[in-house]
C-alpha positions in Angstrom: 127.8 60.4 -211.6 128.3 57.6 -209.3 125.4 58.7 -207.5 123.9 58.2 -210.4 124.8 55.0 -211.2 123.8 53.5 -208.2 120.8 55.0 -208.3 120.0 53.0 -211.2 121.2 50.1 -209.7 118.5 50.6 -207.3 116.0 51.4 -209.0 116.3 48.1 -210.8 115.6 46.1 -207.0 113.1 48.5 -206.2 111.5 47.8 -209.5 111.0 43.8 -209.6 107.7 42.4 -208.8 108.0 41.5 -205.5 109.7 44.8 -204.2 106.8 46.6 -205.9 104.2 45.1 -203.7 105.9 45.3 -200.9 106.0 49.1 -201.4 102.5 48.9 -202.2 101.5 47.5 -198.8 103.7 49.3 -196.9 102.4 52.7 -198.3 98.4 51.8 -197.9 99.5 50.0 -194.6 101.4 53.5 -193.4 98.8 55.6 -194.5 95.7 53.7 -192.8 97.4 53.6 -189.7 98.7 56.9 -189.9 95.1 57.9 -190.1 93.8 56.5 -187.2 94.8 59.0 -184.0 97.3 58.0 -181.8 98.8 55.5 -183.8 101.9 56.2 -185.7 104.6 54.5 -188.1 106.6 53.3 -185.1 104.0 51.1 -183.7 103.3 49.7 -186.8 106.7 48.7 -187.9 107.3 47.4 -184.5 104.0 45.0 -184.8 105.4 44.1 -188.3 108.9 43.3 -187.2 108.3 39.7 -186.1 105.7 38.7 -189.0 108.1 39.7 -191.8 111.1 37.7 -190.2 111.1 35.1 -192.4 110.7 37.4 -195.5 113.5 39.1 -197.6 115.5 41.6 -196.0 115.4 44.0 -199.2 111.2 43.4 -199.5 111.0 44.1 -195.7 112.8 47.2 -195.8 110.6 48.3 -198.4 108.2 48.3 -196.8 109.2 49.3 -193.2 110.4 53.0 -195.8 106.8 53.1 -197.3 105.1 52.5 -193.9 107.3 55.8 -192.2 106.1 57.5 -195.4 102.7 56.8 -195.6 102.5 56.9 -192.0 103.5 60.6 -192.3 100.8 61.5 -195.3 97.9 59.8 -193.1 98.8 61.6 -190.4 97.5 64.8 -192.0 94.1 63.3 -192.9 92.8 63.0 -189.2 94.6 66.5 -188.4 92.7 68.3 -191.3 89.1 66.3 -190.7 88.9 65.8 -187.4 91.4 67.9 -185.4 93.4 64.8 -184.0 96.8 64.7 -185.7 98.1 60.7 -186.3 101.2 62.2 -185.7 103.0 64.4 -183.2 104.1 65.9 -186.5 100.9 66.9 -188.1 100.0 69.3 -185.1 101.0 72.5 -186.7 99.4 71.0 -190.0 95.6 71.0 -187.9 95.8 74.6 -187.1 95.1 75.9 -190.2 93.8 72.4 -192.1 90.9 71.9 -189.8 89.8 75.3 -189.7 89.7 74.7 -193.4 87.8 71.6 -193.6 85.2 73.6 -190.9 84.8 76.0 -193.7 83.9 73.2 -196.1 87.6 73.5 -197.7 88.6 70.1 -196.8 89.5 68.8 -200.0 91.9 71.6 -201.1 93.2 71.3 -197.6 94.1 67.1 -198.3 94.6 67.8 -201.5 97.3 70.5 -200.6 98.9 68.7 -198.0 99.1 65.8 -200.5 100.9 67.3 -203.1 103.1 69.1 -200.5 104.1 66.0 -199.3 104.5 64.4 -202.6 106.6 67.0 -203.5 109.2 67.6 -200.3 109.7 63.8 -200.4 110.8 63.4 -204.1 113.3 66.7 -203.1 114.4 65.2 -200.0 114.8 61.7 -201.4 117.3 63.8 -204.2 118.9 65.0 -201.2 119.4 61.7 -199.4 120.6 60.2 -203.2 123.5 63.0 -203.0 123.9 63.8 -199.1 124.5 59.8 -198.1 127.8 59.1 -200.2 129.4 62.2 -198.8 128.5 60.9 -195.3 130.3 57.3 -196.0 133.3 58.8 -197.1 133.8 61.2 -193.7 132.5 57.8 -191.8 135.1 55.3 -193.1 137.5 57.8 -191.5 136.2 56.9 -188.1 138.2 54.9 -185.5 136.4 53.1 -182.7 137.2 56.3 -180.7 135.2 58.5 -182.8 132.1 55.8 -183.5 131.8 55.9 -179.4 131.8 59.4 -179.2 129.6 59.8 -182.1 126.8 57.3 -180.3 126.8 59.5 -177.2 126.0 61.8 -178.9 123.1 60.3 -180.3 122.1 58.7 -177.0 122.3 62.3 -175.6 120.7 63.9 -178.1 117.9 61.2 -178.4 117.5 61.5 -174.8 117.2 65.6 -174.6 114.7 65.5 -177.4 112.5 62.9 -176.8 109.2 63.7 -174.1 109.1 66.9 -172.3 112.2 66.4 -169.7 115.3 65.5 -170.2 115.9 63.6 -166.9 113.1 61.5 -167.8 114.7 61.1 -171.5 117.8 60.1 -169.6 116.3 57.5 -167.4 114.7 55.6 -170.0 117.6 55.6 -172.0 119.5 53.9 -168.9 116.9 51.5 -168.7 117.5 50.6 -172.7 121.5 50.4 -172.2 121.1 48.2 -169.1 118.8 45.8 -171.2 121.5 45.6 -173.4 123.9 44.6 -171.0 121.7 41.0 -170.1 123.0 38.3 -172.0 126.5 37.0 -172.9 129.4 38.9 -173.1 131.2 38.8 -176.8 134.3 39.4 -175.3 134.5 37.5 -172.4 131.9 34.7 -172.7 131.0 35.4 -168.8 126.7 35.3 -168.9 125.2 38.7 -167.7 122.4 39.9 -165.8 120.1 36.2 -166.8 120.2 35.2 -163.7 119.6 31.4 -164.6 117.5 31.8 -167.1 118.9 30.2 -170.7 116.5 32.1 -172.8 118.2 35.6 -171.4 121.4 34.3 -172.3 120.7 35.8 -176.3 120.0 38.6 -175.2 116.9 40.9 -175.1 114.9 40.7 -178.7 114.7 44.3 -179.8 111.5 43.3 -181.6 109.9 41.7 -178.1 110.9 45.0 -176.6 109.5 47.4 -179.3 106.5 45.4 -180.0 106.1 45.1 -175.6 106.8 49.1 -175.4 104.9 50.8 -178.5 102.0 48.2 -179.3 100.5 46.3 -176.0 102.2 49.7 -174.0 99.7 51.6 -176.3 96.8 49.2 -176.6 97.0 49.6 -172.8 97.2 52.9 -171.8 94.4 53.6 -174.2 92.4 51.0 -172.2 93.0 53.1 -169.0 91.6 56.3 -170.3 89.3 55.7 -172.4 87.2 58.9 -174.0 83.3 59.0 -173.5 83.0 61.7 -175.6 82.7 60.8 -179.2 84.6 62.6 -181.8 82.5 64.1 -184.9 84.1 63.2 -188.3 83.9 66.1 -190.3 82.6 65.3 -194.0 84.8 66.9 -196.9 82.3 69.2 -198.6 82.7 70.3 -201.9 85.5 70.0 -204.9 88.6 67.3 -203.6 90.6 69.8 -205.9 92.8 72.8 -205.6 91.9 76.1 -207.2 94.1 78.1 -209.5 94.5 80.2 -206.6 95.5 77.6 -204.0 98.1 76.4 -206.6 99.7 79.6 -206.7 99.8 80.2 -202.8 100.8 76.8 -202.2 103.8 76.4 -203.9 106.4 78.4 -202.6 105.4 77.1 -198.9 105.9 73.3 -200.1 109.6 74.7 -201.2 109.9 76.7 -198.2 108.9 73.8 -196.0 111.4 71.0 -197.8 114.4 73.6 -197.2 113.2 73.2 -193.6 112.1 69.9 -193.0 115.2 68.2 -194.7 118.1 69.3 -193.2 116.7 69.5 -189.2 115.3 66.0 -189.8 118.8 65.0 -191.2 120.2 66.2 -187.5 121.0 63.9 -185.0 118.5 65.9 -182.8 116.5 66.7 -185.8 112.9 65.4 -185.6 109.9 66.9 -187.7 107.9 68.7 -184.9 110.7 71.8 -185.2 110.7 72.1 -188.7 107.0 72.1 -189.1 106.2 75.0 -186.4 109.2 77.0 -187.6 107.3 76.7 -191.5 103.9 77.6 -189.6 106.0 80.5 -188.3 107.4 82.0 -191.5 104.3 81.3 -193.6 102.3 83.4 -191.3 105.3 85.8 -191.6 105.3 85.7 -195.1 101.6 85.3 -196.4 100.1 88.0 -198.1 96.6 87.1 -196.4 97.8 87.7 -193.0 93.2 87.7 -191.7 93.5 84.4 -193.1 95.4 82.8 -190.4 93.9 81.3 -188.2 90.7 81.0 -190.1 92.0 78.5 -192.8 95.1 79.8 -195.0 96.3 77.3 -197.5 99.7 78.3 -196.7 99.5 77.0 -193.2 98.7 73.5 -194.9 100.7 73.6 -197.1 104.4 74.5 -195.8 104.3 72.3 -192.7 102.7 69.0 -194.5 105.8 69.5 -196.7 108.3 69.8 -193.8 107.2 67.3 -192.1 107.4 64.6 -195.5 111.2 66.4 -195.8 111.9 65.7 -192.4 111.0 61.7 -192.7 113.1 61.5 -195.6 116.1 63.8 -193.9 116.1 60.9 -190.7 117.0 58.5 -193.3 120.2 60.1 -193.6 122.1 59.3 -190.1 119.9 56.1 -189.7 122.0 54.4 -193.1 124.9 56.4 -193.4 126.3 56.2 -189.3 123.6 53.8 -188.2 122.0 56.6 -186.0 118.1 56.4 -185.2 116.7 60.1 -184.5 113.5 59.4 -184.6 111.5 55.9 -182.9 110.1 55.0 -186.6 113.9 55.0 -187.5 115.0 53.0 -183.9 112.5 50.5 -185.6 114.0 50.3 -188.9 117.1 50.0 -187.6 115.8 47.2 -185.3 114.6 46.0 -188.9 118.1 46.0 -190.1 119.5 43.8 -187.2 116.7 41.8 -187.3 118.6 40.5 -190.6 122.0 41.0 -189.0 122.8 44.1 -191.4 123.9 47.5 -189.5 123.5 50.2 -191.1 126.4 52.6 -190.9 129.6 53.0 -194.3 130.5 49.0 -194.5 126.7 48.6 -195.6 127.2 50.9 -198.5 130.2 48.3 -199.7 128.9 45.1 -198.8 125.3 45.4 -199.8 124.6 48.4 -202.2 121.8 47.0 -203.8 119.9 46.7 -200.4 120.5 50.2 -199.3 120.2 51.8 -202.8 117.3 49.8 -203.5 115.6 51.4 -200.6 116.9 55.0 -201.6 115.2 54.3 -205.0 111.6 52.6 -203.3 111.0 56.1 -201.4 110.6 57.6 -205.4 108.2 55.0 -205.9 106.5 55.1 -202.6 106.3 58.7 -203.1 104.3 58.1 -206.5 102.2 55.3 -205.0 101.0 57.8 -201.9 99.8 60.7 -204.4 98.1 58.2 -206.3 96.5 56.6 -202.9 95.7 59.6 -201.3 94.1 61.8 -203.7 91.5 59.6 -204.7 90.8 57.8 -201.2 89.9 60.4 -198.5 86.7 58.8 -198.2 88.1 55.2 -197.7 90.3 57.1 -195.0 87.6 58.8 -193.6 85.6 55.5 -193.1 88.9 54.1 -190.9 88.1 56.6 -188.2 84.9 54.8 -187.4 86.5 51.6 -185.8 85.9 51.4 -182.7 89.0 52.0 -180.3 88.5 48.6 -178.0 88.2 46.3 -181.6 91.1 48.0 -183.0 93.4 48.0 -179.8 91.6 44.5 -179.2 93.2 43.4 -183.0 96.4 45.3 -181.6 97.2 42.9 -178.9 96.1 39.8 -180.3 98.4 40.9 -183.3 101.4 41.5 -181.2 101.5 38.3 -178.9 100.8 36.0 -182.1 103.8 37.7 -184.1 105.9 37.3 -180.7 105.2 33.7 -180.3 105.7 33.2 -184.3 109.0 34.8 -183.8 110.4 33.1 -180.9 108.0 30.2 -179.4 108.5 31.0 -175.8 107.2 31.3 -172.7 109.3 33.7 -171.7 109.9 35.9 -174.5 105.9 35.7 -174.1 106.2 36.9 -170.3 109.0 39.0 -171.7 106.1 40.7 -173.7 104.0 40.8 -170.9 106.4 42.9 -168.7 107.6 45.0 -171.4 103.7 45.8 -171.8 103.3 46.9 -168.8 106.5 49.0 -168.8 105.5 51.0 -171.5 102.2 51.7 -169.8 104.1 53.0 -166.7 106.0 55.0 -168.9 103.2 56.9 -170.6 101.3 57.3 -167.3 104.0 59.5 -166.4 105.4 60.4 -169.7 108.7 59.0 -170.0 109.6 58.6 -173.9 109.9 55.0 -174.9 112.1 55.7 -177.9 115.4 56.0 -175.8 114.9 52.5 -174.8 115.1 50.9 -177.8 117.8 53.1 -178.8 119.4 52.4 -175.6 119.2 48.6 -176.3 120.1 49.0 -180.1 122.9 51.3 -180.2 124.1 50.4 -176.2 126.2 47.1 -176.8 127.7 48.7 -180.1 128.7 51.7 -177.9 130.2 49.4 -175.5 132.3 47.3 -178.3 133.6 50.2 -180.0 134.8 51.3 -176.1 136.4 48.7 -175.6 138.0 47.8 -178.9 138.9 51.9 -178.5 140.9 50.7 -174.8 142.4 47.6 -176.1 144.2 49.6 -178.9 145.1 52.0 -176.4 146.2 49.8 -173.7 143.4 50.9 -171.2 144.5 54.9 -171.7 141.2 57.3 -171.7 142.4 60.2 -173.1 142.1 58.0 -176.3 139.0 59.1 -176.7 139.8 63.1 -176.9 143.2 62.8 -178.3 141.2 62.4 -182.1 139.6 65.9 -183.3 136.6 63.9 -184.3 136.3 62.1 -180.8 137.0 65.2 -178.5 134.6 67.3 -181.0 131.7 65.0 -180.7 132.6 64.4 -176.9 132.1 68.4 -176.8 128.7 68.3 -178.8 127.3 65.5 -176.4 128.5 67.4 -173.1 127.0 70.9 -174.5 124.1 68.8 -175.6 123.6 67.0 -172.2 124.0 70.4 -170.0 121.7 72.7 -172.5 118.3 71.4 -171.5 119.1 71.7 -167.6 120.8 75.3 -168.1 117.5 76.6 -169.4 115.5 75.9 -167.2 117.7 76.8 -164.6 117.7 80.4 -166.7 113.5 80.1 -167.0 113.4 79.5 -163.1 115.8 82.4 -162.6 114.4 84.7 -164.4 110.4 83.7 -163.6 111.5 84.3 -160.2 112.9 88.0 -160.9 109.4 88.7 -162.1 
């Protein structure tokens, strides 16, 4: 029942004018972006960051949630129409959707993915509502021991999961956690890595660093390959609606889907791309119009769209509960969070509940406001794809440096920009993930506090940190974590060259 209760508590923030509309932007905001290919929720919550500094923390929130979930509906628009998923996410949804939309079946197949997505992300939101209470009561009995442990984890896993090797994961998470080191020390007052210059001495903004990384990185690596071939926008022929038919095959998979996409998104190596191929999987498995797949089968719409909705809603999960970002949209909301000097974690839950639970509650309404968005206006979406890529990276850039210099007026935060720009150019070009960086930066100076608070207490022994069953668990999870990836393919290599 106290779930409950606070529930209703925030459902009357979530509820007020002012709240409403910023759900209402954040949702059409999310979903036209998510739309456009190759540009996701992260990037647009990091171009947002330093515009909506000023604003209330509860409003902003709001909307950073109904950006990730809108960002996560558009995303299957472009995958269905046009074979270019928004989203990393919506890949296994354009196997089947675009084959459908070829067929003329487009609207069924948006109209399928819709509801799927509608429907796993009221489910999931219950599950968060329930699930996140639970979590606060097993994380107020962490020590500073356990919170280290449970962050190296998270940097691990992070690392591991993000871009297609883990060494390169690894290295870019270094590079975040010695960003975080540059500025002055909390516990000693000694100045680090600024080397003179007094603007360092804060520290590195998270929100020059995302906005540097995901938007100008972006804007520029688009720049440097850009396609002469044009795409051709398929038109949705015939009804927008769903049959009797496709009701009845589509409902299990959006079930089937949430009971996947949830719980691996709620994972600290969770994500959405694994719970969306493994619903592909046991939909194809499971359909009872096998020739169909392949060729168009609602089922292969459906059950992904609704895992990957579940997953967005399962990240949400470690991100307010332990204050642990699985996902760079999440790395930017919590970035969101410290931008109002909040951290999300078990204290949050005490000493603002009607911020958090007034966000729990918004993703009910943002859920509502999506269906109602994106049934209606496929064609408005459709339109979106027309933009020419060098106005829209064009608006990108000129968006980013004016919300940098409206943040902090500086010439170096500006150069700052600049350099971190360029850095997540490099990166791309030879596909280093960016997200570990900004985790690295956000999570690095906590991980470093609770260390040392962890030392003090001990007076400088190390075995603190396995002498707690928590600690040394965690510890284990990390290490296993860390080696797995490298094991493999030492096991693919081995056995490739037995063949």
């Amino acid at each position: 029942m106290d779930a409950f209760a606070a529930l209703a508590q925030g459902l009357t923030v979530a509820l007020q004018p002012m709240n409403l509309l910023f759900a209402l932007i954040g949702v059409m905001l999310g979903t036209a972006v998510g739309v456009l290919p190759g540009i996701g929720p992260a990037l647009t919550v990091a171009l947002l960051l330093p515009i909506t500094f000023k604003l209330d923390p509860a409003g902003s929130l709001i909307m950073f949630a109904g950006i990730y979930y809108g960002g996560m509906y558009g995303g299957s628009t472009t995958a269905i129409l046009i074979n270019t998923p928004g989203e990393s996410a919506s890949l296994a949804t354009a196997l089947e959707g675009n084959k459908m939309a070829k067929a003329g079946r487009g609207g069924p197949a948006l109209a399928t993915a819709a509801i799927g997505s509608f429907v796993a992300g009221t489910i999931a939101t219950i599950g968060i509502v329930f699930l996140a209470p639970w979590l606060v009561e097993i994380a107020l009995q962490f020590g500073p021991e356990d919170y280290f442990a449970l962050m190296c984890v998270a940097f691990v896993t992070v690392s591991a999961t993000f871009g297609s090797s883990p060494v390169r994961g690894l290295t870019s998470l270094f590079i975040g956690l010695t960003l975080g080191l540059v500025g002055i020390d909390k516990l000693t007052g000694q100045a680090r890595l600024s080397f003179g210059v007094p603007e360092l001495l804060d520290g590195v903004e998270i929100t020059t660093l995302a906005v540097g990384l995901f938007a100008v990185g972006e804007a520029l690596y688009i720049a440097s390959r850009r396609n002469k071939g044009e795409e051709k926008i398929e038109p949705v022929r015939g009804s927008l609606w769903m049959t009797k038919e496709d009701w009845k095959r589509s409902w299990k998979p959006w079930l089937r889907g949430t009971a996947f996409g949830f719980p691996i998104g709620a994972l600290p190596a969770g994500g959405a791309e694994i719970p969306t191929f493994l619903s592909y999987s046991t939909e194809k498995r499971l359909t009872k119009h096998p020739e169909e797949f392949g060729k168009g089968a609602i089922e292969g719409v459906a059950g992904p769209e609704a895992a990957n909705n579940a997953s967005a809603a399962g990240t949400l999960v470690p991100l307010l509960t332990l204050g642990l970002p699985t996902s760079a949209t999440a790395a930017m909301m919590l970035a969101g969070f410290q931008q109002y000097g909040l951290n999300p974690g078990p204290l949050l839950f005490a000493e603002r509940p009607d911020l958090v639970w007034g966000l729990i509650a918004s993703l009910f309404i943002a859920n509502v406001m999506l269906i109602i968005l994106n049934l209606p206006l496929v064609g408005l979406w459709v339109r979106l794809l027309a933009i020419p890529q060098p106005w829209l990276y064009a608006g990108i850039l000129v968006f980013a440096t004016m919300g940098t210099i409206a943040a902090k007026p500086s010439a170096v935060e500006l150069t700052m920009l600049g350099v971190f720009g360029v850095m997540g150019f490099l990166m791309r070009r030879f596909d280093f993930p960016v997200a570990p960086v900004v985790v690295g930066l956000i999570l690095g100076p906590m991980a470093e506090q609770q260390l040392r608070r962890a030392m003090q207490i001990s007076l400088g022994d190390p075995t603190v940190l396995v002498q707690s069953p928590i600690s040394a668990t965690l510890l284990g999870i990390a290490l296993i974590a860390l080696i797995a990836p490298f094991a493999l393919q030492g096991l693919a290599k081995f056995n490739k060259s037995d063949d």
